[in-house]
C-alpha positions as MATLAB code, in Angstrom:
seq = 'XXXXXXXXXXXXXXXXXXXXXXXXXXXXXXXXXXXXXXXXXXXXXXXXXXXXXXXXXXXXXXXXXXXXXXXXXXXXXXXXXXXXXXXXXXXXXXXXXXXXXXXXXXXXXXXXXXXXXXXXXXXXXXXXXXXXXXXXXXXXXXXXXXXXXXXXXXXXXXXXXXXXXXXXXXXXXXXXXXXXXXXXXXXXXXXXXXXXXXXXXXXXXXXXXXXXXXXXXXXXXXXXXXXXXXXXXXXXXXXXXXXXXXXXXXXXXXXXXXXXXXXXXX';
ca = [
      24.981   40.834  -16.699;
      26.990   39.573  -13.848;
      25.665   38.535  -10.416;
      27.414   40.964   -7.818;
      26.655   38.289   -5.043;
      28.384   35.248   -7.176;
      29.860   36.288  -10.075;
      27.273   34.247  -11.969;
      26.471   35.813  -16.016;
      23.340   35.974  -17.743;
      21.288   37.909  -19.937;
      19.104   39.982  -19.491;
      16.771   42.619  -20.861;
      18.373   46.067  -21.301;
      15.922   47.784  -19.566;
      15.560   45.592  -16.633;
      15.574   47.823  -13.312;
      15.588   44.303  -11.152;
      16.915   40.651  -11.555;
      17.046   37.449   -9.700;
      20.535   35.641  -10.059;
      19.613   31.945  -11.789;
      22.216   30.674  -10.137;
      22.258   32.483   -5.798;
      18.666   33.050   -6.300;
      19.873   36.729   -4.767;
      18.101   40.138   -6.839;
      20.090   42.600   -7.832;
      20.032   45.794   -9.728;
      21.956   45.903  -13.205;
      22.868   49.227  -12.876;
      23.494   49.167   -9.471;
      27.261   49.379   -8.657;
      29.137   46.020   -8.514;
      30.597   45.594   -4.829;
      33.425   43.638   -4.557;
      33.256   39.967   -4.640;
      35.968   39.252   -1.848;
      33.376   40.386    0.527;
      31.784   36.930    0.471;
      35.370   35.350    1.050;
      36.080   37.378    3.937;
      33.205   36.885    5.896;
      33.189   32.796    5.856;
      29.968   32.018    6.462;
      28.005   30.020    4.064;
      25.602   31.597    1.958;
      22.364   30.511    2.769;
      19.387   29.697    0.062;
      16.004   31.082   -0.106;
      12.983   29.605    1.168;
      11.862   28.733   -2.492;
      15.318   27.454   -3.703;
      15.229   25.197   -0.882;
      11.665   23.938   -1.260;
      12.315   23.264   -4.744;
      15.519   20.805   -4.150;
      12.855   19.359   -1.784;
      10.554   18.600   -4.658;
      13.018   18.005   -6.933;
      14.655   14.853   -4.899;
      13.404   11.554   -6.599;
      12.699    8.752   -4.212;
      12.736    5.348   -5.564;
      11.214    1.975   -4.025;
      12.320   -1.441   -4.879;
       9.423   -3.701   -6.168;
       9.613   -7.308   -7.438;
       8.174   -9.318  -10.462;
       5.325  -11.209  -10.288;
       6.406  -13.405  -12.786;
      10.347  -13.947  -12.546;
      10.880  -12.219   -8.930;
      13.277  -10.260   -9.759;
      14.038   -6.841   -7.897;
      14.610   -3.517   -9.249;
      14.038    0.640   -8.557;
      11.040    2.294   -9.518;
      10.467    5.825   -8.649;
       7.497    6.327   -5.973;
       5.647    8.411   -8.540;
       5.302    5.685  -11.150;
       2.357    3.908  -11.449;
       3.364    1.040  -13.431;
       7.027   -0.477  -14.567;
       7.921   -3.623  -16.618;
      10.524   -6.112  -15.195;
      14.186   -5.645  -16.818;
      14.656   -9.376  -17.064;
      11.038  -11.005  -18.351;
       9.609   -7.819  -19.342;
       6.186   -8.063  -17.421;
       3.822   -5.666  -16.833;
       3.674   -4.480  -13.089;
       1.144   -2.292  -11.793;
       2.158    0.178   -8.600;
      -1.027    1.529   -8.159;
      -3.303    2.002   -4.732;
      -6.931    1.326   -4.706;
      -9.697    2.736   -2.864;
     -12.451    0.605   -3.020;
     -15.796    2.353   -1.733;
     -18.298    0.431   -3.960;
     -18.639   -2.811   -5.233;
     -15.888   -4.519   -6.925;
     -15.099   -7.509   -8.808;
     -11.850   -7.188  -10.659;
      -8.545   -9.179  -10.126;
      -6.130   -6.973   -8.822;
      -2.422   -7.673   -8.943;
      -0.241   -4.715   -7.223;
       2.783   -3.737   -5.958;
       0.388   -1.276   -3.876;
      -1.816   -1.002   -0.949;
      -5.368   -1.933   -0.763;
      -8.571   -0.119    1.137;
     -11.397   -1.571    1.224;
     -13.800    0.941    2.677;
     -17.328    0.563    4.934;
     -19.335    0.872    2.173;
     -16.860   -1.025   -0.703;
     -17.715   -4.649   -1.439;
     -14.974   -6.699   -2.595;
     -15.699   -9.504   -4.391;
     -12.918  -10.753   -6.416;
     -11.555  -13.797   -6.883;
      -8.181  -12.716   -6.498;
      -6.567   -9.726   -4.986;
      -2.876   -9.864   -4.679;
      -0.690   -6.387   -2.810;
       1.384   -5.285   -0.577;
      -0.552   -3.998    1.969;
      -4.280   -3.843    2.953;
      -6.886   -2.131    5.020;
     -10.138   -4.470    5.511;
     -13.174   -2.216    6.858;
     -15.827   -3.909    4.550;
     -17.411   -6.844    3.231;
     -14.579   -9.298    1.741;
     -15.990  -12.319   -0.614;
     -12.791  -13.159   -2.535;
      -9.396  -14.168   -1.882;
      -6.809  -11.526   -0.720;
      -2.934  -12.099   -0.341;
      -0.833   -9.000    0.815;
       3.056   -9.553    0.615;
       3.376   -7.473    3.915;
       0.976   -6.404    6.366;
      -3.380   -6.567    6.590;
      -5.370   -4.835    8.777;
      -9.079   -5.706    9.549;
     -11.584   -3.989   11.236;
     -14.729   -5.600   10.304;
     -17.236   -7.022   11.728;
     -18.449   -9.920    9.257;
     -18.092  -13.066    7.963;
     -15.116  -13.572    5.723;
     -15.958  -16.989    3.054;
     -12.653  -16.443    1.182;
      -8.719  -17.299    1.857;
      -6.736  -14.269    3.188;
      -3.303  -14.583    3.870;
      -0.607  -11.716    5.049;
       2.782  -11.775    6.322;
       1.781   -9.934    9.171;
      -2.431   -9.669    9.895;
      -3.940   -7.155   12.924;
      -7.339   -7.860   14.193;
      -8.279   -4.678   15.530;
     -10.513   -4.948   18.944;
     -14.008   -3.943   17.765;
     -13.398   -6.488   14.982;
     -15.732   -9.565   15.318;
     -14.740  -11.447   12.396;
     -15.648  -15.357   11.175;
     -13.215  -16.861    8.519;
     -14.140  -19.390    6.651;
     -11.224  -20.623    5.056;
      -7.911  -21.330    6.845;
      -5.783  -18.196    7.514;
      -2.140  -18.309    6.308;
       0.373  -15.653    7.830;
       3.731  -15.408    9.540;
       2.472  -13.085   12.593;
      -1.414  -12.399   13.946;
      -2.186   -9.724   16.428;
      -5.655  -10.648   17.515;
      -7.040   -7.224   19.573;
     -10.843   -8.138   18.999;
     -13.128  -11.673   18.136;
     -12.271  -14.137   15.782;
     -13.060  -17.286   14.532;
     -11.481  -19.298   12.223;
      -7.937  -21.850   11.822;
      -4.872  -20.182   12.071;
      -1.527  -21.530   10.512;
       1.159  -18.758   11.465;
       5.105  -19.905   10.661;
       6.045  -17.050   13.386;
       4.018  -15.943   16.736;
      -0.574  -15.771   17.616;
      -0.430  -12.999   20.336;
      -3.875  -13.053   21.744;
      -4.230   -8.916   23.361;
      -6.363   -8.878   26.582;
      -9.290   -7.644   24.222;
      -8.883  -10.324   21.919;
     -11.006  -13.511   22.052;
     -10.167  -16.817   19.152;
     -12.158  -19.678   18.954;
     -10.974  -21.888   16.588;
      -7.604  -24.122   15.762;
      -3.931  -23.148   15.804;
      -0.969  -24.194   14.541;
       1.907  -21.847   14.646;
       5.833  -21.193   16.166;
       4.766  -19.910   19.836;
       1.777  -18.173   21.142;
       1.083  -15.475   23.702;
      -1.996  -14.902   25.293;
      -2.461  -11.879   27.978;
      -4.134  -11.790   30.706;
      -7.826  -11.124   30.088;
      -7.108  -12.395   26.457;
      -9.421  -15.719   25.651;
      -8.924  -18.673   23.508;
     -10.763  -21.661   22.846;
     -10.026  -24.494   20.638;
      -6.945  -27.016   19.277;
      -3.320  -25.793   19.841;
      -0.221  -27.164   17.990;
       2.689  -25.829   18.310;
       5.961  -26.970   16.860;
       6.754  -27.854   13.537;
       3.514  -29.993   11.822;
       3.872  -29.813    8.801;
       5.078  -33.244    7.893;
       3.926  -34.659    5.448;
       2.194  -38.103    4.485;
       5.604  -38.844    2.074;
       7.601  -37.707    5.049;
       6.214  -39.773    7.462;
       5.963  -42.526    4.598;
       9.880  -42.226    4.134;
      10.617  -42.081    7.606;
       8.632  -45.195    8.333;
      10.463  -46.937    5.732;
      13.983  -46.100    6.829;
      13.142  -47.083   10.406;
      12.412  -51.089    8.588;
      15.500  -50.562    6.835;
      17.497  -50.213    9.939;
      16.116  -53.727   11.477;
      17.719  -56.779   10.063;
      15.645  -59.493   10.937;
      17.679  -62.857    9.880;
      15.042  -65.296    7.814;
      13.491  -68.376    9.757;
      13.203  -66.050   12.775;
       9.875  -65.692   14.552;
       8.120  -62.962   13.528;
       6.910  -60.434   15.481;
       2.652  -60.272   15.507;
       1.250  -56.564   14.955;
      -0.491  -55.104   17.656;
      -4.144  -54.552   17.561;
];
């Protein structure tokens, strides 16, 4: 049979009274007189889909992501539905899975996913590496998210946790234990712990820290309170740095033998 609307053949069964065009998506009667197919030229307007052609291409588009080795850091597509890939250059394994933690839980996890860590999960790994993270229970182990971390807890934290970008949110009352490593901190509710950030420590009129800093700038609103030691700059030299420095610096003074000597300071 031939589609009256396109001009699209198929088969069909002999005694079909109805059809649906696999091609338009328009029915149409096989024995129904075939109108003539300039009609569609003459009227030049576009011929427009069904609902459930359209919904399909919809569904049918494949969106990928691009995720990077563990081992070798290299880049590459994935499609969003996977839920694991291998690298093309080292061939490692790399899992794209999220997790839901809502009990306890003491596995390493190493993901190219996101992280949530429920009220009622316990999280007590000694290593939890992903991309993002949502902290609303109690955290024992080490966490490391490659973008952004979110906590609203109120708890002590013992292990390291570390995020490019970390939000305290403000009925968090949190105490951290270990030093805090991340590039941006939005502090909204209490906190206590060090802070290195390589980028900003805004401090939100809700938000109270008491502890040290050491990051790029800070920013503290009005109402916002912080207490404790504030460096800001670049200190991160270190003890060979200095070393070196001091030792060009005695280089650099030529001090011609039999001359007096000058006494150290004490």
């Amino acid at each position: 049979m031939e589609c009256p609307h396109c001009g699209f053949k198929q088969m069909e069964y002999v005694a079909a009274k109805t059809t649906i065009c696999r091609q338009c998506g328009r029915s149409f009667s096989p024995s129904a007189p075939k109108p003539g197919l300039k009609l569609k030229d003459e009227s030049g307007a576009p011929e427009e889909l069904p609902l459930h052609r359209k919904l399909e291409g919809i569904w049918g588009r494949q969106r990928n992501r691009l995720v990077s080795c563990f081992e070798c850091k290299r880049k590459h597509e994935v499609s969003d539905a996977a839920s694991s890939t291998n690298c093309p250059g080292c061939s490692a394994h790399i899992d794209l899975r999220d997790y839901k933690i809502t009990t306890s839980f003491s596995r390493t996890i190493r993901t190219r996913g996101d992280v949530h860590l429920t009220t009622k999960g316990d999280l007590s790994s000694t290593s939890v590496i992903c991309t993002s993270a949502i902290i609303e229970g109690k955290v024992r182990g080490n966490l490391e998210c490659e973008d952004s971390m979110t906590i609203n807890l109120v708890g002590k934290i013992p292990g390291r946790i570390g995020a490019q970008h970390l939000t305290v949110e403000r009925k968090s009352d949190i105490q951290c234990f270990r030093r805090v490593r991340v590039t941006n901190i939005d502090i909204k509710g209490r906190m206590s712990g060090e802070i290195v950030a390589t980028g900003s420590v805004t401090i939100h009129k809700t938000g109270t820290l008491d502890g040290n800093v050491t990051a790029k700038s800070i920013a503290i609103e009005k109402g916002g309170i912080f207490s404790g030691q504030l460096v800001i700059g670049q200190a991160n030299l270190t003890q060979g740095e200095l070393l070196s420095e001091t030792k060009a610096a005695e280089e650099k003074s030529e001090i011609p033998l039999g001359a007096a000597q000058p006494l150290h300071a004490t």
